[in-house]
BAPAMI-625433 format. One record per residue (C-alpha): residue in three letters; x, y negated, z negated. Coordinates in steps of 0.05 Angstrom, whole numbers, plus 5000, padded with zeros to 4 digits. Example, Ala and Ser with C-alpha at 12.3 -4.5 7.8 and 13.67 -1.06 7.14 Angstrom:
2
Ala524650904844 Ser527350214857 
END
This chain:
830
Unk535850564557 Unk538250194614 Unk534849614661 Unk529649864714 Unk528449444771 Unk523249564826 Unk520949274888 Unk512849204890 Unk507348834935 Unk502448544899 Unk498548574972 Unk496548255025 Unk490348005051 Unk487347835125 Unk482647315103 Unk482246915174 Unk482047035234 Unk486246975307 Unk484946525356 Unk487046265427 Unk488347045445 Unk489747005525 Unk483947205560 Unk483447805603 Unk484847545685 Unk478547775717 Unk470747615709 Unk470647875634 Unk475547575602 Unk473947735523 Unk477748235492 Unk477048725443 Unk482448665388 Unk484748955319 Unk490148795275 Unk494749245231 Unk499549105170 Unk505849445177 Unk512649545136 Unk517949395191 Unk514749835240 Unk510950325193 Unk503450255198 Unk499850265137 Unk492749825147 Unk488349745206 Unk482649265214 Unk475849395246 Unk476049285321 Unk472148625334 Unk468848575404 Unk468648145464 Unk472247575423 Unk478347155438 Unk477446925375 Unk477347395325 Unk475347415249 Unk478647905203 Unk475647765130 Unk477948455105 Unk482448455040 Unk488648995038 Unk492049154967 Unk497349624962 Unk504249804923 Unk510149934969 Unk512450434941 Unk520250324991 Unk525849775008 Unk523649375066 Unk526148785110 Unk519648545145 Unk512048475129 Unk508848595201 Unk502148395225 Unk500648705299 Unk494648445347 Unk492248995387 Unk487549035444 Unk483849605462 Unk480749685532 Unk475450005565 Unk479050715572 Unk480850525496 Unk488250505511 Unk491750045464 Unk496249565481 Unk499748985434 Unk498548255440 Unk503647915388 Unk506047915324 Unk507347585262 Unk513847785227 Unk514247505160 Unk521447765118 Unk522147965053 Unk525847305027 Unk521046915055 Unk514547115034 Unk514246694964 Unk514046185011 Unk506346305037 Unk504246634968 Unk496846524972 Unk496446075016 Unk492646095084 Unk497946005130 Unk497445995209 Unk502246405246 Unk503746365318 Unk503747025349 Unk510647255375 Unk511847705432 Unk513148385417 Unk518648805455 Unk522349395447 Unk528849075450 Unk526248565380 Unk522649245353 Unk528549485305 Unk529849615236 Unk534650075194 Unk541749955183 Unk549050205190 Unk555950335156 Unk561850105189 Unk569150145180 Unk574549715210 Unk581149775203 Unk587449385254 Unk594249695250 Unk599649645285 Unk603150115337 Unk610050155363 Unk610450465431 Unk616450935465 Unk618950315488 Unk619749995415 Unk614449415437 Unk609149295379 Unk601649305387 Unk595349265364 Unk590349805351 Unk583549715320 Unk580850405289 Unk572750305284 Unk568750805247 Unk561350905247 Unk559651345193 Unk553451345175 Unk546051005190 Unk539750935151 Unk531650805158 Unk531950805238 Unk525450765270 Unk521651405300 Unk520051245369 Unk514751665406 Unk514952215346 Unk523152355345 Unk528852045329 Unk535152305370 Unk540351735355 Unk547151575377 Unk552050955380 Unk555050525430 Unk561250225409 Unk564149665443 Unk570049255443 Unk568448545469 Unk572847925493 Unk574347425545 Unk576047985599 Unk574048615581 Unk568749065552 Unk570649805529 Unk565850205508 Unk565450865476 Unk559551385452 Unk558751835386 Unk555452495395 Unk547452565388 Unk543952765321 Unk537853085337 Unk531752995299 Unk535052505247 Unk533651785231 Unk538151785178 Unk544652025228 Unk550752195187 Unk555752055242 Unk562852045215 Unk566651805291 Unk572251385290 Unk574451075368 Unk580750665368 Unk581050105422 Unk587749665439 Unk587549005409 Unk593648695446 Unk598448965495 Unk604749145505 Unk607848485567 Unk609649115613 Unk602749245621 Unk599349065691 Unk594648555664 Unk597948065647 Unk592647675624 Unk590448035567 Unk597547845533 Unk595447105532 Unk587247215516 Unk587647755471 Unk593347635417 Unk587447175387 Unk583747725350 Unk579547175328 Unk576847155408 Unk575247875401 Unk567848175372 Unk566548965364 Unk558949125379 Unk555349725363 Unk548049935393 Unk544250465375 Unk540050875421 Unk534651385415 Unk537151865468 Unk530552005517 Unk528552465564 Unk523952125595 Unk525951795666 Unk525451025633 Unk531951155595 Unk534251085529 Unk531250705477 Unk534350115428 Unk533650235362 Unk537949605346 Unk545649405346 Unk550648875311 Unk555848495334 Unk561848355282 Unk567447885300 Unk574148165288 Unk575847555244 Unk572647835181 Unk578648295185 Unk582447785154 Unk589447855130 Unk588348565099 Unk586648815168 Unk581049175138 Unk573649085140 Unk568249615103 Unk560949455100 Unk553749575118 Unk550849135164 Unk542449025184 Unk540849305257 Unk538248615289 Unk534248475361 Unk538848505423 Unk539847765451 Unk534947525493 Unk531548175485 Unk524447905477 Unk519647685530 Unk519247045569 Unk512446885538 Unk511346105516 Unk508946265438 Unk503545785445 Unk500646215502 Unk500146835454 Unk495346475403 Unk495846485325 Unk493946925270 Unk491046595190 Unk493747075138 Unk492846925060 Unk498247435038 Unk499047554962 Unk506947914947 Unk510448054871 Unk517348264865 Unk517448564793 Unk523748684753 Unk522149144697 Unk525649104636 Unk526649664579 Unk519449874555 Unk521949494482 Unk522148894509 Unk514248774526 Unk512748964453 Unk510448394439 Unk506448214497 Unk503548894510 Unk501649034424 Unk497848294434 Unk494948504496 Unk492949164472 Unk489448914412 Unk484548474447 Unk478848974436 Unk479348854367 Unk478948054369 Unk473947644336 Unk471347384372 Unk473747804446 Unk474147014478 Unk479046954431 Unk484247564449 Unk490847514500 Unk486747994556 Unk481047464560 Unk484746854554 Unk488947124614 Unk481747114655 Unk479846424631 Unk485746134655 Unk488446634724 Unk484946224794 Unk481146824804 Unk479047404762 Unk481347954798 Unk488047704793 Unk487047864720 Unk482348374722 Unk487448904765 Unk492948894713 Unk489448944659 Unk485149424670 Unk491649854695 Unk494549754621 Unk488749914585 Unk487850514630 Unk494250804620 Unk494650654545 Unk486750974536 Unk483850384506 Unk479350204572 Unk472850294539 Unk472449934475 Unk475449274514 Unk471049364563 Unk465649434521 Unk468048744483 Unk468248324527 Unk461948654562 Unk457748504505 Unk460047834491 Unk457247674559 Unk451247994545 Unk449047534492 Unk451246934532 Unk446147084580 Unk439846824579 Unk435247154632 Unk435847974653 Unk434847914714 Unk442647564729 Unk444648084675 Unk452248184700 Unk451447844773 Unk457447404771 Unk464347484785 Unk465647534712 Unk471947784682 Unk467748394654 Unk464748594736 Unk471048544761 Unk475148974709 Unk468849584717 Unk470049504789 Unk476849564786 Unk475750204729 Unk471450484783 Unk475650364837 Unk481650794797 Unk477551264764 Unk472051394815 Unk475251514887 Unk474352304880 Unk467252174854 Unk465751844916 Unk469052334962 Unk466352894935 Unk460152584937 Unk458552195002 Unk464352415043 Unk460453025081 Unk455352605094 Unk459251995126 Unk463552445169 Unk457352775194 Unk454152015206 Unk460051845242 Unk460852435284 Unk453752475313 Unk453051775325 Unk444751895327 Unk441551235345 Unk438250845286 Unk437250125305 Unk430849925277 Unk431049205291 Unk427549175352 Unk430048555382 Unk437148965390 Unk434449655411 Unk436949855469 Unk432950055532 Unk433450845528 Unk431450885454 Unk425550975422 Unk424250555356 Unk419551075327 Unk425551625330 Unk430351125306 Unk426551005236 Unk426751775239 Unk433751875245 Unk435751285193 Unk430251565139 Unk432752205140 Unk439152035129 Unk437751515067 Unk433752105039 Unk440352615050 Unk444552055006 Unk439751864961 Unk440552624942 Unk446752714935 Unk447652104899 Unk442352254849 Unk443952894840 Unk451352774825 Unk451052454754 Unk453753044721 Unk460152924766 Unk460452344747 Unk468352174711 Unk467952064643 Unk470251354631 Unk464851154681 Unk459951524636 Unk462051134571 Unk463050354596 Unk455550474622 Unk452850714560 Unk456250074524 Unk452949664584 Unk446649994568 Unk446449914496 Unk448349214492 Unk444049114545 Unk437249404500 Unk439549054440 Unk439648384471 Unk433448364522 Unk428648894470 Unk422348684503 Unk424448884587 Unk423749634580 Unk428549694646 Unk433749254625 Unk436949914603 Unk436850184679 Unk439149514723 Unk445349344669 Unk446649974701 Unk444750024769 Unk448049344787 Unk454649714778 Unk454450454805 Unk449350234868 Unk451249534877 Unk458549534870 Unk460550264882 Unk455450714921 Unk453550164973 Unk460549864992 Unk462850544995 Unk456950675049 Unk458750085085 Unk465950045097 Unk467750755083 Unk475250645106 Unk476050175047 Unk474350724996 Unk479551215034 Unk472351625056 Unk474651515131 Unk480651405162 Unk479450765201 Unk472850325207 Unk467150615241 Unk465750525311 Unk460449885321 Unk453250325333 Unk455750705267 Unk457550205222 Unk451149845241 Unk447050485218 Unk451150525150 Unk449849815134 Unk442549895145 Unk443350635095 Unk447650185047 Unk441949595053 Unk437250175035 Unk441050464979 Unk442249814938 Unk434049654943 Unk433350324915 Unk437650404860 Unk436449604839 Unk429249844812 Unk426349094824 Unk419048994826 Unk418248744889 Unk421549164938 Unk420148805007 Unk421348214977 Unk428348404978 Unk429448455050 Unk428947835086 Unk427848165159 Unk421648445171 Unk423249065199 Unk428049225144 Unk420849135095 Unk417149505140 Unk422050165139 Unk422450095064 Unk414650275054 Unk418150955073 Unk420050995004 Unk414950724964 Unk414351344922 Unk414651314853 Unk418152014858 Unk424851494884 Unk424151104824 Unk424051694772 Unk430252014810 Unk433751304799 Unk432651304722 Unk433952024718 Unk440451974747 Unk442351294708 Unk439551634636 Unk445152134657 Unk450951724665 Unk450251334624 Unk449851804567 Unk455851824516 Unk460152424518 Unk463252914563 Unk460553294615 Unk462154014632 Unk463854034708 Unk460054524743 Unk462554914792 Unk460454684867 Unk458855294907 Unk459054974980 Unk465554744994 Unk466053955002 Unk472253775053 Unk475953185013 Unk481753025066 Unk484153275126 Unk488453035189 Unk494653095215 Unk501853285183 Unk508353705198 Unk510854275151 Unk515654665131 Unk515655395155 Unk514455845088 Unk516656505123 Unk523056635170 Unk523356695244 Unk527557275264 Unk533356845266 Unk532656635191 Unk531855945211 Unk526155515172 Unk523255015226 Unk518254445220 Unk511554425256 Unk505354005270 Unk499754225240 Unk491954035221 Unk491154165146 Unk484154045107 Unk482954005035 Unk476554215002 Unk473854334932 Unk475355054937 Unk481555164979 Unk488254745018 Unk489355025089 Unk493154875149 Unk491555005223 Unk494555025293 Unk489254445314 Unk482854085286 Unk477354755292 Unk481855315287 Unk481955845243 Unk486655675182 Unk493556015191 Unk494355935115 Unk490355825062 Unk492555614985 Unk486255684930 Unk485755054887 Unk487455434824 Unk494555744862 Unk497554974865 Unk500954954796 Unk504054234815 Unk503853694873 Unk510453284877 Unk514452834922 Unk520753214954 Unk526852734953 Unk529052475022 Unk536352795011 Unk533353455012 Unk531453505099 Unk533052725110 Unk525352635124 Unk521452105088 Unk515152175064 Unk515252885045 Unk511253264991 Unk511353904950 Unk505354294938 Unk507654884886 Unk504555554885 Unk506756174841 Unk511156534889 Unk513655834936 Unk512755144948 Unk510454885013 Unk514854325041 Unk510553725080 Unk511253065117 Unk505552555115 Unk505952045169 Unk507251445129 Unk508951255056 Unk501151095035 Unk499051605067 Unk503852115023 Unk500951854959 Unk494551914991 Unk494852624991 Unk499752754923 Unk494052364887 Unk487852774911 Unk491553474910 Unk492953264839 Unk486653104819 Unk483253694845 Unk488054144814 Unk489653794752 Unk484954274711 Unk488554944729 Unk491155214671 Unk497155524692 Unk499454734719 Unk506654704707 Unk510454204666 Unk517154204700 Unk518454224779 Unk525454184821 Unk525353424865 Unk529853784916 Unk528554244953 Unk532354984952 Unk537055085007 Unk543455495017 Unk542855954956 Unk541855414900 Unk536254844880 Unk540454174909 Unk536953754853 Unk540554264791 Unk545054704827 Unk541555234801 Unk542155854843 Unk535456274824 Unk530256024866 Unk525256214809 Unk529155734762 Unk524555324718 Unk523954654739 Unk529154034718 Unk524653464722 Unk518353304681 Unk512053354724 Unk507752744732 Unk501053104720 Unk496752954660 Unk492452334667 Unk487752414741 Unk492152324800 Unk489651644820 Unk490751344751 Unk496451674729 Unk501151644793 Unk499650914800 Unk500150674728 Unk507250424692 Unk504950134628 Unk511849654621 Unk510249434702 Unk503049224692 Unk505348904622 Unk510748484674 Unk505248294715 Unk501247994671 Unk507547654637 Unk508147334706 Unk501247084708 Unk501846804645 Unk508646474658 Unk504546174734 Unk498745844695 Unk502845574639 Unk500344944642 Unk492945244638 Unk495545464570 Unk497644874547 Unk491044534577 Unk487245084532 Unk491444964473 Unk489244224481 Unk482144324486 Unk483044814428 Unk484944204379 Unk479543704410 Unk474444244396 Unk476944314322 Unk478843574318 Unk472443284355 Unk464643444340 Unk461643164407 Unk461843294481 Unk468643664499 Unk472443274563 Unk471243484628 Unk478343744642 Unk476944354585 Unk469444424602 Unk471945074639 Unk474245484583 Unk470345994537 Unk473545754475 Unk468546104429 Unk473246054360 Unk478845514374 Unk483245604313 Unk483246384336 Unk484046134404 Unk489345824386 Unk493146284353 Unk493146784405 Unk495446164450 Unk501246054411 Unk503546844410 Unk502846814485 Unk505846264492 Unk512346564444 Unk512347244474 Unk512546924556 Unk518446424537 Unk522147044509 Unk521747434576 Unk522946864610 Unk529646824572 Unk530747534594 Unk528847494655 Unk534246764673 Unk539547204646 Unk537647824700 Unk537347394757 Unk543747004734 Unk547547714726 Unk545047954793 Unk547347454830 Unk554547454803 Unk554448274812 Unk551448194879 Unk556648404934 Unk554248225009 Unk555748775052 Unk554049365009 Unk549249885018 Unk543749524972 Unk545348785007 Unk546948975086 Unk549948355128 Unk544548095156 Unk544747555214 Unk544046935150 Unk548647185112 Unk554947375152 Unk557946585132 Unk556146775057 Unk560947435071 Unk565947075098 Unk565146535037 Unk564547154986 Unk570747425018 Unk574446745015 Unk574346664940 Unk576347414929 Unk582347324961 Unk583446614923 Unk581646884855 Unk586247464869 Unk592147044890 
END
């Protein structure tokens, strides 16, 4: 079984804010501005739009896996004016190499301009070769052959990509340049050109200077821009070029490499920085190498076994909260591993109850940021999404896209509404959601169902004489942590595509307010709210009929077992928007084409339309799709494309970025995981020409030559590798070593000493410290054995690693290490 080594982003996180944005030149000079995370120039986050600041805070976290290669980490301030056109204030380009260097930290970055000469990514394959040519006349010369073969991961620009090269030949007196043909529709062009260009000249020719000025082929540079060919009347647009003096020719007179597209010179604007302002970003990146599954035995059986641990304070999982900086650094790995190995619920319900009987009063029953909250919000997080979207997302697109007044607070009402129909509008709909949400237990996932019953039991047994103990051990979970953050930031629970407009998200924070004073059963309701008006609405729902539904819908999920789904009979739209596909008939030229189209998933049914409100032009029934894959690239040379497999075809499609791709593989999956005709084998490629290009099988109903990915739900399974969470959490461990050793220490001074402990341990749970220590010192063995593992990888890779190949382009810092690689070739081969 050989090494596997993969690229991922831990994430990254906007937890500042801008400032010293250039006013607008007029009377109103604030600004309304919004900030986006992208990979080079793919957008993949947006923040809310905060008004009439020049200032702006973002405190909005972003966690994702990056699931492709990329050179830059992006951060984009927009601002959006009064005919909401967009237009881009600065950036903050952070590269790959160099983001261990702000690893959470807040940093401040001054905002750069942002131009489409600097805007470039992707890279190409060159070929150089100088030979010489004798002429009729028997006089020698030079010729250089260049050829551009081939280019990869150019940006789109305005929806196409219709690339060709420039190719130059550049020295003290001259500039030639020549042009490859177009390739339409094609951002990974195979060009395959070669242009020859005259070096030095024969002395008969005319110019006589180029005999003196040119014969120095170390004076000479070949440069090679590419262009999106436009047809609009501004002209072409650069995608990016390189510039590659003819010295790294060398003796051998030949030169073969890839090189990284980089900014043309003195593309970008004549802005001073400091007149752009400055953007605080705390961003969080790993960069895993994953080893053979054997070798995090050790680790992953210790980790694994924690459940079983007496007592729970004293197993690997828990130790790796007690000594982590914050708990959801632990929490998210973990609960990953446990997820994907099944064993979720009994640690859960460890360490759960363990925390139980360390608290004293009910009422803070599970209120801190605990190791145990954090890994159920995480479970719910994974486990939950369709829950939630099936649940609230009719209702939150309907908020959103009636935008019916519901201030209540009358110091911000405006003029033209009336308070009275206000309270009206907002009651009815925190009635509308308290339905649905009380009426959904039964849809509730599984997992969900058991931690709470743990929760609930442990909860009884410890607090026997509060009756509803039972109910908020509970309720501070599913309403306080799930249902209300989901109503208030919808776009962070993948229920809306962006934030909310401002009159919108201020009625679903007063629903969400509403919700969580609900569903928290306390005994004082208006106590709860500390405005007035907020108290006032909530004698609304003073009912004891609210507080039944509540318990009701809590005795139901948190019952043990599993629940039959029942079959939904009005369809509930999951996801829709935007996405080009494949053509599944022929045009009467036999010719498949591509085409933009508006497709909407619900419950029942996956259809595609001409636009958003027109009848569906297709439509696939939920038990039809037998398997939803990724397509490889290879297959059209489009990223981000998908499969969706029926009985008779599959239907080829193109998200419009890579998040959004396994946005939509993950909920097609998990609403047709239960078909029972799902298929256990698919084809990556697509079939073209007479033959599957993945097998070279030539039956298009071939069976499949790949294992599906189906099983587990979508958005645990797709997401999960066991051996990659197991890595993480070996690098946490191997970050806070010296906690270890710290919690070793205060191990033996707990054994060793009977009085107060020293302040330094006071801030571990060291509940058994021989066990404690144990597991400390199997940790402790099984992280310096991967760390062995891991000096030897990096050691290896750098001797194998060959600058100027297709996995390690040229870039513009490492053309001297080239030359320097190059160098002590040619030494150690003499």
């Amino acid at each position: 079984m050989g090494k596997r080594a993969a690229d991922t982003g831990g994430g990254c996180s906007i937890r500042g804010e801008a400032k010293n944005i250039p006013p607008y030149h007029g009377p109103n000079k604030m600004r309304d501005c919004y900030c986006t995370v992208n990979l080079d120039q793919e957008e993949v986050f947006r923040t809310k739009i905060v008004e009439k600041s020049l200032c702006p805070f973002y405190g909005e976290d972003f966690y994702c896996e990056i699931p492709r290669s990329f050179r830059h980490l992006s951060f984009y301030i927009f601002d959006r004016d009064v005919f909401r056109r967009d237009s881009s204030i600065g950036k903050v380009a952070v590269k790959k190499e160099d983001l261990q260097k702000y690893h959470g930290k807040d940093t401040w970055f001054p905002l750069q301009p942002v131009s489409a000469d600097s805007e470039v990514q992707g890279k190409v394959h060159l070929e150089l070769r100088l030979s010489e040519v004798i002429t009729d006349s028997g006089v020698i010369s030079h010729k250089l052959a260049t050829r551009v073969l081939e280019c990869q991961g150019l940006p789109i620009v305005n929806g196409q990509c219709d690339p060709y090269a420039a190719v130059s030949l550049l020295g003290p007196s001259r500039s030639d340049a020549k042009k490859t043909k177009v390739k339409r529709k094609n951002n990974n062009p195979q060009f395959e050109e070669v242009f020859y260009f005259e070096v030095t000249r024969p002395l008969s020719h005319t110019k006589r200077q180029f005999d003196v000025e040119e014969e120095d082929v170390d004076k000479l540079a070949l440069r090679v821009d590419l262009w999106n060919a436009s047809n609009l009347k501004f002209g072409d647009e650069f995608l990016g070029g390189v510039r590659v003096p003819l010295r790294v020719l060398g003796q051998a007179g030949v030169h073969d490499a890839w090189y990284f597209l980089q900014p043309r010179e003195n593309g970008g604007k004549s802005v001073k920085v400091e007149e752009l302002g400055s953007l605080r970003l705390n961003i969080v990146y790993t960069e895993d190498h994953v080893f053979p599954s054997e070798h995090y035995t050790p680790l992953r059986d210790l980790l694994l076994h924690s459940a079983n641990v007496e007592p729970v304070s004293a197993s690997a999982a828990h130790i790796l909260g007690e000594v982590c900086r914050e708990k959801q650094e632990a929490a998210i790995p973990l609960v990953r591993l446990f997820l994907h190995y099944g064993k979720i619920v009994p640690f859960i319900s460890a360490i759960a109850h363990a925390e139980v009987n360390r608290t004293q009063d009910p009422n803070t029953i599970f209120r801190g940021n605990s190791l145990t909250s954090k890994c159920i919000d995480e479970t719910m997080k994974l486990a939950g999404m369709h829950y939630l979207q099936v649940t609230l997302k009719p209702i939150i697109d309907e908020i959103c896209a009636d935008h019916k007044p519901c201030e209540i607070d009358p110091v911000k009402l405006k003029e033209s509404e009336n308070l009275d129909t206000n309270r009206e509008n907002l009651r009815q709909y925190v009635d509308r959601i308290f339905n649905v949400i009380t009426t959904s237990g039964v849809r509730c996932p599984t997992v969900m169902c058991d931690i709470f019953f743990s929760l609930r039991e442990s909860a009884a047994t410890r607090f026997q004489v509060d009756q509803d103990v039972r109910y908020t051990a509970v309720s501070s979970f599913i309403f306080l942590r799930f249902f209300a953050p989901a109503i208030l930031s919808p776009n962070l629970f993948q229920l809306r595509p962006h934030h909310p407009d401002p009159a919108t998200s201020r009625t679903l924070t007063l629903i969400s307010k509403t919700i969580q004073t609900l569903g928290s059963l306390a005994k004082s309701k208006s106590a709860n709210f500390k405005e007035s008006y907020m108290a006032a609405f909530y004698d609304y729902f003073n009912e004891q009929k609210y507080a039944d539904a509540v318990k009701n819908f809590l005795d139901l999920i948190s019952t043990s077992g599993k629940w039959d789904q029942k079959s939904i009979e009005t369809p509930i739209m999951l996801k829709e928007g935007f996405m080009i596909k494949r053509a599944q008939g022929r045009n009467r030229f036999g010719m498949k084409n591509f085409k933009k189209r508006w497709f909407r998933l619900t419950n029942h049914e996956f259809t595609y339309h001409k636009t958003k409100g027109e009848g569906a032009l297709c439509s696939i029934p939920i038990e039809n799709i037998l398997a939803v894959e990724r397509l490889e690239e290879e297959s059209f040379k489009m990223k981000n494309m998908f499969q969706v497999i029926q009985p008779e075809r599959a239907l080829y499609i193109q998200a419009n970025n890579c998040v959004e791709a396994r946005d939509w593989i993950d909920i097609l999956t998990k609403v047709s995981q239960c078909n029972r005709k799902r298929l256990s084998t698919y084809h990556p490629s697509a079939y073209l020409n007479g033959h599957w290009l993945c097998c070279k099988l030539s039956a298009d109903a071939a069976p499949g030559c790949t294992p599906c990915t189906g099983g587990l739900p979508a958005n645990i399974q797709l997401d999960v590798d066991g051996d990659r969470e197991t890595e993480r959490i070996y690098s946490l461990f191997s970050t806070y070593m010296s906690k270890l050793i710290n919690m070793q220490e205060a191990c033996g001074s707990k054994s060793v000493y009977d009085g107060p402990e020293l302040e330094e341990y006071s801030s571990f749970v060291i509940d058994d410290p021989q066990e404690t220590y144990k597991t400390l010192k199997l940790i402790v063995s099984a992280v310096q054995t991967l760390e062995q593992q891991h000096t030897k990888y990096k050691r290896d890779k750098f001797k194998k690693t060959k600058i100027g190949s297709q996995e390690h382009p040229i870039g513009d810092k490492s053309f001297q290490c080239y030359i320097r690689q190059q160098s002590e070739s040619s030494t150690y081969s003499i």
